[in-house]
MDAnalysis code that builds the backbone (N, CA, C; Angstrom):
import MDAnalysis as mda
import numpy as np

u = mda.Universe.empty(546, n_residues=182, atom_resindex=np.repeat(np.arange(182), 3), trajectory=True)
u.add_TopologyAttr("name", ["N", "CA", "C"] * 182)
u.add_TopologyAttr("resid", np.arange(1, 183))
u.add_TopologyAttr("resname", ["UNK", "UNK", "UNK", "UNK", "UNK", "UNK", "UNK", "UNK", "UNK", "UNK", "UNK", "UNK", "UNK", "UNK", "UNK", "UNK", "UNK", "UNK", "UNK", "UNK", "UNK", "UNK", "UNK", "UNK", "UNK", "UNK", "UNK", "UNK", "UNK", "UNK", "UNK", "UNK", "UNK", "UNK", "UNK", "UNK", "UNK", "UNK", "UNK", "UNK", "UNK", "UNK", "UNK", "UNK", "UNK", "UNK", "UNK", "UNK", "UNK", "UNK", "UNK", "UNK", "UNK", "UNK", "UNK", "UNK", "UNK", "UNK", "UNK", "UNK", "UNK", "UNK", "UNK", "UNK", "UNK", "UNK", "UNK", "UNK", "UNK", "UNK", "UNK", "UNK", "UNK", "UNK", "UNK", "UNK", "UNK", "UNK", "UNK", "UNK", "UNK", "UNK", "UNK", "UNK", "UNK", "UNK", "UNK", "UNK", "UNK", "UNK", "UNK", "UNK", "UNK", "UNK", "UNK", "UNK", "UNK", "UNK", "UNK", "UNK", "UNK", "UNK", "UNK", "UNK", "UNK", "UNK", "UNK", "UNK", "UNK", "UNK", "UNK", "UNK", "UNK", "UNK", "UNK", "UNK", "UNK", "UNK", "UNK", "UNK", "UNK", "UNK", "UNK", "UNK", "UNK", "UNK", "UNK", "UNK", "UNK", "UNK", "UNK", "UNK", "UNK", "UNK", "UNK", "UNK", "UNK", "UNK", "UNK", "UNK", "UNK", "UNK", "UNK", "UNK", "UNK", "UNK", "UNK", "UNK", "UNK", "UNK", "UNK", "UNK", "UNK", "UNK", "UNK", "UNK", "UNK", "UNK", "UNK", "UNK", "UNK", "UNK", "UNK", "UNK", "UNK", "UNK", "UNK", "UNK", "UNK", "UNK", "UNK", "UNK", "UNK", "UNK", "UNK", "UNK", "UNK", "UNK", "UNK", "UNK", "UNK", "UNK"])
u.atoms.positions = np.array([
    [11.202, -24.265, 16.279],
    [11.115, -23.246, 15.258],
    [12.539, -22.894, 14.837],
    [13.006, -22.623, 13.781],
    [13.893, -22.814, 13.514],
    [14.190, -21.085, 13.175],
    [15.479, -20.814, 13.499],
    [16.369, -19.250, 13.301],
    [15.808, -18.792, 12.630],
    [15.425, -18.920, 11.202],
    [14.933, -18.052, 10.116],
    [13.706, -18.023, 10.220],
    [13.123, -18.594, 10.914],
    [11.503, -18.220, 11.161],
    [11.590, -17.775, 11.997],
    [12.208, -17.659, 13.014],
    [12.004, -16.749, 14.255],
    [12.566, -15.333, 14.298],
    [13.515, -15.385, 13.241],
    [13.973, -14.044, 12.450],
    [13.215, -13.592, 11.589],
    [12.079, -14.021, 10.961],
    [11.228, -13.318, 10.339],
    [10.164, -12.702, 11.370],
    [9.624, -13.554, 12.502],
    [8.514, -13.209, 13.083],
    [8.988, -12.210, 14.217],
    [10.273, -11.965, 14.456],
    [10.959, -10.819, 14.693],
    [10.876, -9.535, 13.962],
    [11.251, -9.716, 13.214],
    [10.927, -8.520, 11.954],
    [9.714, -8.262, 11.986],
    [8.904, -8.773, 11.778],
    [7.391, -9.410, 11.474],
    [6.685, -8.010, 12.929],
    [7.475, -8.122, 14.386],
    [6.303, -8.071, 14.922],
    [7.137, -6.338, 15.133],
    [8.526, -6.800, 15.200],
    [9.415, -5.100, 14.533],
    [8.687, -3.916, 14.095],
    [8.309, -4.707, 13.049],
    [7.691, -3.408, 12.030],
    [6.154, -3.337, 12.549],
    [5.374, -4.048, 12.527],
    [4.088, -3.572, 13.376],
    [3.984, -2.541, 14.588],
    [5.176, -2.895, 15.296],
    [5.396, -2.243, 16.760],
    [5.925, -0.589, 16.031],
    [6.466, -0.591, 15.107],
    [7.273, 0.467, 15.048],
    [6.309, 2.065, 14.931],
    [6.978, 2.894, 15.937],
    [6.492, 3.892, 16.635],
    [5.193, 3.760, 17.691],
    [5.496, 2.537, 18.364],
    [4.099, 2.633, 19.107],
    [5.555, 2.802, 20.404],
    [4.982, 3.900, 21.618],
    [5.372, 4.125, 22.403],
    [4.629, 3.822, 23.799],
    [3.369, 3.646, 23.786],
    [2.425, 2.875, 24.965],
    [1.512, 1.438, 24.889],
    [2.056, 1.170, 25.516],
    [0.969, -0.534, 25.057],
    [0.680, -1.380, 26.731],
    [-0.142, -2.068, 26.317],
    [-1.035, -2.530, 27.434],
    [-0.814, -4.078, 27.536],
    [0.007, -5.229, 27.700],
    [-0.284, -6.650, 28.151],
    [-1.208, -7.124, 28.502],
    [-2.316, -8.117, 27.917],
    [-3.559, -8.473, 27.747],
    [-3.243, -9.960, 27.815],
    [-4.042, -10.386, 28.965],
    [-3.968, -12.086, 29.275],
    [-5.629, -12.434, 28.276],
    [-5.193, -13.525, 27.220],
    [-6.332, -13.844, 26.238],
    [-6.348, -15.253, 26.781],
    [-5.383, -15.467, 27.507],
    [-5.410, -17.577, 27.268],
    [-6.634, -18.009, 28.020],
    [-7.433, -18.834, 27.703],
    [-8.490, -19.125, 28.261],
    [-9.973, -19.009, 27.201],
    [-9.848, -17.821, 26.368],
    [-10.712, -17.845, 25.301],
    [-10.828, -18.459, 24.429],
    [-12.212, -19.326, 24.209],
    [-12.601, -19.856, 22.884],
    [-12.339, -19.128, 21.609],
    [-12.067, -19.213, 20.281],
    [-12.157, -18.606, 19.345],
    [-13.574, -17.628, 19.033],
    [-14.559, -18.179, 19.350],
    [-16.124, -16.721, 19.124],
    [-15.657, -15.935, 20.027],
    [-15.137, -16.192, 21.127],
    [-15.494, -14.960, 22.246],
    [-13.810, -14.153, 21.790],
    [-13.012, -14.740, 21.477],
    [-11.718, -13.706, 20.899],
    [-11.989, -13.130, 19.325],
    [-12.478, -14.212, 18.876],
    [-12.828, -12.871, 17.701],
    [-13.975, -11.643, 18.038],
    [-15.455, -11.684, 19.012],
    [-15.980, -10.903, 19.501],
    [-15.391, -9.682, 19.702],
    [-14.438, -9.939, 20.595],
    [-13.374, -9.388, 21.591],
    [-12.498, -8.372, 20.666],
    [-11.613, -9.310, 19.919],
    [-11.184, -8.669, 18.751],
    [-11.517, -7.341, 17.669],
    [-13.290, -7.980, 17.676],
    [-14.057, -6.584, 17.090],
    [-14.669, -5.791, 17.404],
    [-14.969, -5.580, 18.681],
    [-14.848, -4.370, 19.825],
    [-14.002, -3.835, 19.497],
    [-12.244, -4.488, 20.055],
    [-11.042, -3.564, 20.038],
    [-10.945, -2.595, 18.941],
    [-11.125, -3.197, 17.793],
    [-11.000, -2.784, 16.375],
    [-11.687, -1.667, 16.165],
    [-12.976, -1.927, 16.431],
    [-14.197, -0.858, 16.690],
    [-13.416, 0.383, 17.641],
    [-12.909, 0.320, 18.599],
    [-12.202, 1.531, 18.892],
    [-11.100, 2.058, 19.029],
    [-10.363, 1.483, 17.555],
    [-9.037, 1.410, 16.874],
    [-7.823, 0.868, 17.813],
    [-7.856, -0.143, 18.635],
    [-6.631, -1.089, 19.415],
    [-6.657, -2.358, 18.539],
    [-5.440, -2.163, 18.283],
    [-4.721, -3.577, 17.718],
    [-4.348, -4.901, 18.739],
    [-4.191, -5.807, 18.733],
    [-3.825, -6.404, 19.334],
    [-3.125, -7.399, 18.674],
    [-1.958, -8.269, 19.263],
    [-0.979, -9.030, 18.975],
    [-0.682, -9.928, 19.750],
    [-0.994, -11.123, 19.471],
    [-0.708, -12.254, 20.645],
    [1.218, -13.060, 20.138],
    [1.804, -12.818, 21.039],
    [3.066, -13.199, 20.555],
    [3.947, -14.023, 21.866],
    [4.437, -14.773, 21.555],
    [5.871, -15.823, 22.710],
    [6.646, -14.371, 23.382],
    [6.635, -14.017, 24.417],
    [7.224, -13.742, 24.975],
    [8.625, -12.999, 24.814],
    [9.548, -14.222, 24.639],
    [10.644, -14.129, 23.864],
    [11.053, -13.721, 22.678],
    [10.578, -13.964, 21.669],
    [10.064, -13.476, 20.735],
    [9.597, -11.600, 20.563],
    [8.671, -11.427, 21.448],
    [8.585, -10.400, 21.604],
    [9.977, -9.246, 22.146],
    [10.239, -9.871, 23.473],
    [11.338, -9.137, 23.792],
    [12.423, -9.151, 22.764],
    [12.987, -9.781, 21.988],
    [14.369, -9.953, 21.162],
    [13.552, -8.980, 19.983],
    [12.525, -8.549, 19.347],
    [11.926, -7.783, 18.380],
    [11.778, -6.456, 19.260],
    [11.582, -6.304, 19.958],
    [11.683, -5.089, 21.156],
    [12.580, -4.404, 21.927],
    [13.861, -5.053, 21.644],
    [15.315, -4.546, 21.611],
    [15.826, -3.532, 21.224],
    [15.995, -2.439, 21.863],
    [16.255, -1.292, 21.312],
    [15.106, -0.367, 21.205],
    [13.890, -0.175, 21.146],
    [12.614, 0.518, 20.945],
    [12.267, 0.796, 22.484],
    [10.946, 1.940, 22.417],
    [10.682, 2.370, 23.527],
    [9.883, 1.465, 24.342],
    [9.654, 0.288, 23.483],
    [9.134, -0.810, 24.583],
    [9.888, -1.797, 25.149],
    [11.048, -2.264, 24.906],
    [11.992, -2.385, 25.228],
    [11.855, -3.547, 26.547],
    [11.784, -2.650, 28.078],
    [11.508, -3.259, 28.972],
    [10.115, -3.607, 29.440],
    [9.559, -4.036, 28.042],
    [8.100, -4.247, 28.539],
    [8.064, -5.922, 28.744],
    [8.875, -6.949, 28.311],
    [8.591, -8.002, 28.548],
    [9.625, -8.665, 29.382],
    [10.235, -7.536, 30.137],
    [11.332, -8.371, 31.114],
    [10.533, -9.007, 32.149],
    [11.135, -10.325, 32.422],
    [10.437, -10.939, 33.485],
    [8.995, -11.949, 33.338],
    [8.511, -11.765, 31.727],
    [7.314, -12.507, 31.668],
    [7.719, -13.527, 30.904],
    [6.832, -14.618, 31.458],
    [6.731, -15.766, 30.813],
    [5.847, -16.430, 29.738],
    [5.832, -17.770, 29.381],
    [4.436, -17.842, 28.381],
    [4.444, -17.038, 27.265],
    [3.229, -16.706, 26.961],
    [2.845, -15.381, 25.879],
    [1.599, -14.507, 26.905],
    [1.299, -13.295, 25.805],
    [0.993, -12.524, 26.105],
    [0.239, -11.670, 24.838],
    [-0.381, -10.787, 25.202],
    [-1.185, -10.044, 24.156],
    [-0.974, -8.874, 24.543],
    [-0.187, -8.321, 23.278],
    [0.054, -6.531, 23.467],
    [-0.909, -5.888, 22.651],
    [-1.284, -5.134, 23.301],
    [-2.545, -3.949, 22.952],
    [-2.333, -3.041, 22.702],
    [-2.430, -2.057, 21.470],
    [-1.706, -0.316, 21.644],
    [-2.692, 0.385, 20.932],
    [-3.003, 1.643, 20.699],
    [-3.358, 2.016, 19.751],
    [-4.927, 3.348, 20.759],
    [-6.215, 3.449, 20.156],
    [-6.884, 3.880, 20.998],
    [-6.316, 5.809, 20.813],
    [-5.947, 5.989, 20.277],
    [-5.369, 7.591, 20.446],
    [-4.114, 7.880, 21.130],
    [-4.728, 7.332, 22.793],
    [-3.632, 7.703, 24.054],
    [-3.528, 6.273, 25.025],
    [-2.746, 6.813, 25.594],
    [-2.974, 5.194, 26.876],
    [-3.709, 5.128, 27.629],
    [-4.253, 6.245, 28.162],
    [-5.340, 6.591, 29.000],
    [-6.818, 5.832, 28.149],
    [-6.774, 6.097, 27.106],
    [-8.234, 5.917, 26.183],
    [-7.811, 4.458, 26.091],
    [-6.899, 3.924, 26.022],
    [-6.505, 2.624, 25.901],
    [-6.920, 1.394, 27.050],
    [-6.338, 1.943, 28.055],
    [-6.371, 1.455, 29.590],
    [-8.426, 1.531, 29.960],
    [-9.009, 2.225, 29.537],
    [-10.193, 2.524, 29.995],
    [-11.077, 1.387, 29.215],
    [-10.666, 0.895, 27.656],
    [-11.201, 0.026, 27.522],
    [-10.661, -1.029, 27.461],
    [-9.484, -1.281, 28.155],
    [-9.042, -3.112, 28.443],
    [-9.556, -3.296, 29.438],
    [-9.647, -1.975, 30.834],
    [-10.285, -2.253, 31.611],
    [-11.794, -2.425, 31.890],
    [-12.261, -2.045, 30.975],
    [-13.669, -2.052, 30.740],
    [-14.280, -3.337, 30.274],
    [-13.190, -3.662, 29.283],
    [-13.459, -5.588, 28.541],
    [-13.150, -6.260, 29.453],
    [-12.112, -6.090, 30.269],
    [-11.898, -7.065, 31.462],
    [-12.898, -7.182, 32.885],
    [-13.333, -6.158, 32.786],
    [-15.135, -6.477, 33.989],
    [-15.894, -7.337, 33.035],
    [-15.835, -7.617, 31.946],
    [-17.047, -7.866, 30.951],
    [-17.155, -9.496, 31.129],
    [-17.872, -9.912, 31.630],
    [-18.056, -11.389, 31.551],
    [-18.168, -12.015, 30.554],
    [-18.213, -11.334, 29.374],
    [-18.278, -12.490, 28.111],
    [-16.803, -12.429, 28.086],
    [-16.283, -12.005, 28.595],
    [-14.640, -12.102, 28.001],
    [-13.445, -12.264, 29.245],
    [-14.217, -12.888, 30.019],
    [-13.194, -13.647, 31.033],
    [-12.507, -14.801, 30.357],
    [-11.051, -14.860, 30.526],
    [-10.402, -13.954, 31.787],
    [-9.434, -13.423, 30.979],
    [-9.821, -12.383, 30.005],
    [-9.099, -11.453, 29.419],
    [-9.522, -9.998, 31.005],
    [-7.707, -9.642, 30.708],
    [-7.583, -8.707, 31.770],
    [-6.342, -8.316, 31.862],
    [-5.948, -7.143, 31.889],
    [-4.461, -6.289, 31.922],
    [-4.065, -6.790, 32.938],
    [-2.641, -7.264, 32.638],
    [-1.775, -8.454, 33.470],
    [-0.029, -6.898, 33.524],
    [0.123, -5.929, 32.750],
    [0.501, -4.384, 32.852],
    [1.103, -4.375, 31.670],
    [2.110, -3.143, 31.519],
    [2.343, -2.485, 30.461],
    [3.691, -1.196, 30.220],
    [3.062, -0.616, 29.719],
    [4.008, 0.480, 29.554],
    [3.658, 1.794, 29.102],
    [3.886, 2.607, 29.899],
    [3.456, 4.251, 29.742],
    [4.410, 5.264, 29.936],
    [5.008, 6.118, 28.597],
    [6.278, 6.600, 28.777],
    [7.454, 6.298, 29.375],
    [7.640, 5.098, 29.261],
    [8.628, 4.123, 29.723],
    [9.106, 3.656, 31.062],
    [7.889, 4.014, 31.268],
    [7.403, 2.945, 33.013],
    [6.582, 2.243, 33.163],
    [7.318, 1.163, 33.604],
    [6.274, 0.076, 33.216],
    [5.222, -0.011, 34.450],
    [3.850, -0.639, 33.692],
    [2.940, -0.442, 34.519],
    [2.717, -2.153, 34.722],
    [1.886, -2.047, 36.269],
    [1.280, -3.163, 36.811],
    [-0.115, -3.334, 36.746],
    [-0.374, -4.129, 37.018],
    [-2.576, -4.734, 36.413],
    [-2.732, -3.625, 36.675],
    [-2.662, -3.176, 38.418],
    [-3.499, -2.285, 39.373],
    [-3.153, -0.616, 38.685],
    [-1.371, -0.849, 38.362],
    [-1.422, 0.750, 38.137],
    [-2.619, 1.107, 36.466],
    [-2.724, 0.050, 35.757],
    [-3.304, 0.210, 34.617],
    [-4.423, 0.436, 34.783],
    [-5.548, -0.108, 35.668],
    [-6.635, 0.050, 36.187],
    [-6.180, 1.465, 36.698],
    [-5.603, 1.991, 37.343],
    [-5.579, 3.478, 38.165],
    [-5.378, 4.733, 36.953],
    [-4.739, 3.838, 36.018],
    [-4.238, 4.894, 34.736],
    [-5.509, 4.992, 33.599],
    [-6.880, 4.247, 34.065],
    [-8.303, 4.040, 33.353],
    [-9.066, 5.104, 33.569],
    [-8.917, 5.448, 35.141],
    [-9.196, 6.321, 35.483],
    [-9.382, 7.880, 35.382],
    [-8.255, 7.906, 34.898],
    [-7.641, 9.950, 34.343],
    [-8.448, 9.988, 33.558],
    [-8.753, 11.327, 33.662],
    [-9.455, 11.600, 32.225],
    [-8.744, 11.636, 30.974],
    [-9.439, 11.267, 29.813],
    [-8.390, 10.950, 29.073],
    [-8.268, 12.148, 28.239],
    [-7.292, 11.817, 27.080],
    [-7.008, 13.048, 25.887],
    [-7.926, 14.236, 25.848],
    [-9.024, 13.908, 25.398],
    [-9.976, 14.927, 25.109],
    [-10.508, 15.775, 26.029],
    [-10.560, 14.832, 26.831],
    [-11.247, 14.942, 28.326],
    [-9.994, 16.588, 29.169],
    [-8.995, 16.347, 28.867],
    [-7.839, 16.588, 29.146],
    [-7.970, 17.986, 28.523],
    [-7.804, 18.164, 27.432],
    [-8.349, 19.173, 26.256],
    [-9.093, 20.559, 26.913],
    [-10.509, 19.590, 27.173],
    [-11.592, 20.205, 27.158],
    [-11.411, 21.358, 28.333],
    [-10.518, 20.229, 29.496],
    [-10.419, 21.104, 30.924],
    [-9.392, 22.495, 30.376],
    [-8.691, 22.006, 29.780],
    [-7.252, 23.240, 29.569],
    [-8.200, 23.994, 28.820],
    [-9.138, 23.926, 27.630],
    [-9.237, 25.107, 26.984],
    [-10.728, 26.139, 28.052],
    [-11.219, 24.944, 28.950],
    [-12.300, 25.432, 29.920],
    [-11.238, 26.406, 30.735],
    [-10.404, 26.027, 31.338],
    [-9.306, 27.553, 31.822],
    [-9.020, 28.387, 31.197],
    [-8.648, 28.416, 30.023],
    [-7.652, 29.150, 29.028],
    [-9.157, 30.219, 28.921],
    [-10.402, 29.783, 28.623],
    [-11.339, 30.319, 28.056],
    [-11.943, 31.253, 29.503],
    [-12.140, 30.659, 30.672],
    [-12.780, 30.979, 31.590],
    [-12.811, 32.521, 32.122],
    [-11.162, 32.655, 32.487],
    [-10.891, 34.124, 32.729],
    [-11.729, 35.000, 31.549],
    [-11.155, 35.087, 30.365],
    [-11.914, 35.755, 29.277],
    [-13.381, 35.600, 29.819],
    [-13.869, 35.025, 29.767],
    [-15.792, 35.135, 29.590],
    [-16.010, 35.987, 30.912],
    [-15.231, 35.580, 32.145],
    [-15.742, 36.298, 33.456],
    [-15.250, 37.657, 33.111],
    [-14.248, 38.101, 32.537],
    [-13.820, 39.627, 32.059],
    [-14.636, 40.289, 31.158],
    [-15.435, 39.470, 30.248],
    [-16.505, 39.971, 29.708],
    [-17.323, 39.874, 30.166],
    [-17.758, 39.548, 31.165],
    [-19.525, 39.378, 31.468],
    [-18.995, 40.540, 32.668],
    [-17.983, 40.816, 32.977],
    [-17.798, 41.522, 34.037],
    [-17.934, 43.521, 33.208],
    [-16.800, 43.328, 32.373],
    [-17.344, 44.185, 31.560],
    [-18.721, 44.626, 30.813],
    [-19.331, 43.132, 30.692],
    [-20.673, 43.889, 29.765],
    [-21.947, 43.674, 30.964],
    [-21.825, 43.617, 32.043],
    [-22.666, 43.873, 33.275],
    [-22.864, 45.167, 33.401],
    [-21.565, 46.178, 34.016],
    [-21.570, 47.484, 34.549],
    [-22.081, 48.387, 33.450],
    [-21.043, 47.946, 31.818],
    [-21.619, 48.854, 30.909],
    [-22.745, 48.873, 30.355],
    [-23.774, 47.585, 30.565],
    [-25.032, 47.736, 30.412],
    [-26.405, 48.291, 31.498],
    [-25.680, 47.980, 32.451],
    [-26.211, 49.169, 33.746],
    [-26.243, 50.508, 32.992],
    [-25.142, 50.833, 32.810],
    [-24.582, 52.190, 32.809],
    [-25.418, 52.644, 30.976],
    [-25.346, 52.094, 30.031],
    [-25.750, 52.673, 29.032],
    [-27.721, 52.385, 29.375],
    [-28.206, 51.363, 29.867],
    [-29.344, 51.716, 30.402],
    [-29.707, 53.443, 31.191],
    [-29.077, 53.587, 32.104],
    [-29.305, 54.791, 32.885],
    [-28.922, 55.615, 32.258],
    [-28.055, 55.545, 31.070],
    [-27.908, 57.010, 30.191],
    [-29.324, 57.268, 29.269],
    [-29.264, 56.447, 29.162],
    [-30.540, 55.948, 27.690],
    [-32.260, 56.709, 29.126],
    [-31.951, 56.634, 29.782],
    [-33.379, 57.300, 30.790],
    [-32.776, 58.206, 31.064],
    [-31.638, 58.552, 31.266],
    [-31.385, 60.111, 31.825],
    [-31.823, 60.958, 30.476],
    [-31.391, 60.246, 29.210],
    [-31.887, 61.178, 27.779],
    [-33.158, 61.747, 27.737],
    [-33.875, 59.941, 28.152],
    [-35.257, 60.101, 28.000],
    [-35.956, 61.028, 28.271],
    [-35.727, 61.307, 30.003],
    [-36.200, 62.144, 30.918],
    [-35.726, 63.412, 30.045],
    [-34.609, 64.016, 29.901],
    [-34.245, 65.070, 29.095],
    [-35.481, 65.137, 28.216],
    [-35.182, 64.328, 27.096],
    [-35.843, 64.356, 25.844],
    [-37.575, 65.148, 26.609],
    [-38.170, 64.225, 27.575],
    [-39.294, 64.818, 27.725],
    [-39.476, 66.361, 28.211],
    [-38.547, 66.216, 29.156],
    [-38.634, 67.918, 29.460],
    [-38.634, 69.093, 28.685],
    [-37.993, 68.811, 27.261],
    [-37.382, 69.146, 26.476],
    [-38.573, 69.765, 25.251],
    [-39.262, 68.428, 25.159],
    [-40.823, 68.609, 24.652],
    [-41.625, 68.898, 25.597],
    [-42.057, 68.886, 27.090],
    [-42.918, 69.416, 27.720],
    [-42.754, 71.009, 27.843],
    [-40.905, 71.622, 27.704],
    [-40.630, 72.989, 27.517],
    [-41.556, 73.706, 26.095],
    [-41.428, 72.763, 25.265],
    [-41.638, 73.611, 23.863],
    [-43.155, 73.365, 23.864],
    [-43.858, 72.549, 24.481],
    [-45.139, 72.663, 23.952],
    [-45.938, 74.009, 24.903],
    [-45.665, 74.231, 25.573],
    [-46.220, 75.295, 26.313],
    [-45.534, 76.546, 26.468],
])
């Protein structure tokens, strides 16, 4: 391949990458074309891109960016994965396609998560967390929790309490008419 093509497909994979800060290494070699395009439209379906690129190539386009040290040390090619919202939401379904028997032996080979790079196993462990939303839901379930127990705590006693006023009236009220009728 000659300099100026490899300086374009530099650029080329440059600007695709640009602002992605978490991505996932995806071993595809081994797939027929049906089962990678399949594969392909899953990912798509839950917005991950994927990019099959040389290695080298990759790293010299990754120079300087927050992915940077994601292809030190690998050989061959490789398939970078990003996208999904978060890395967490990311990691849950490479790992999820990679149990999937139609799509052996696609499987997170690691990656990169706030600029530590991850291994198969830590990516599988990072599938795990709950993800973004998931994440969300717990913080605003705290944020919210105290409040509701302060109100239910409050509107317990004061509904005791305006009950037993509301019969102490009552009782009044009757005495009140049993005085005047006689």
């Amino acid at each position: 391949m000659s300099k100026y093509v490899k300086n374009l497909i530099t650029e080329h994979v440059r600007e695709r990458l640009r602002g992605v800060h978490d991505a996932i290494l995806v071993n595809m070699v081994g797939l027929d074309a049906k089962r990678t395009n399949r594969l392909r439209t899953e990912l798509i379906g839950k917005n991950i891109q994927v990019l099959v690129v040389k290695n080298s190539l990759a790293a010299r386009a990754m120079a300087g960016t927050p992915l940077a040290g994601m292809f030190d040390g690998m050989i061959g090619s490789a398939a970078l994965c990003w996208g999904a919202g978060d890395v967490v939401a990311l990691a849950k379904e490479v790992t999820r396609l990679g149990r999937d028997k139609r799509f052996r032996p696609f499987a997170a080979t690691g990656g990169l998560m706030d600029g530590e790079r991850l291994s198969a196993g830590k990516v599988e462990e990072v599938s795990k967390w709950p993800s973004r939303e998931e994440q969300l839901g717990l913080l605003v379930a705290q944020i919210l929790g105290p409040g509701a127990t302060l109100a239910a705590q409050l509107i317990g006693p004061a509904s005791t309490l305006a009950g037993q006023i509301k019969q102490l009236g009552e009782t009044e009220q009757e005495t009140v008419n049993g005085e005047l009728s006689e």
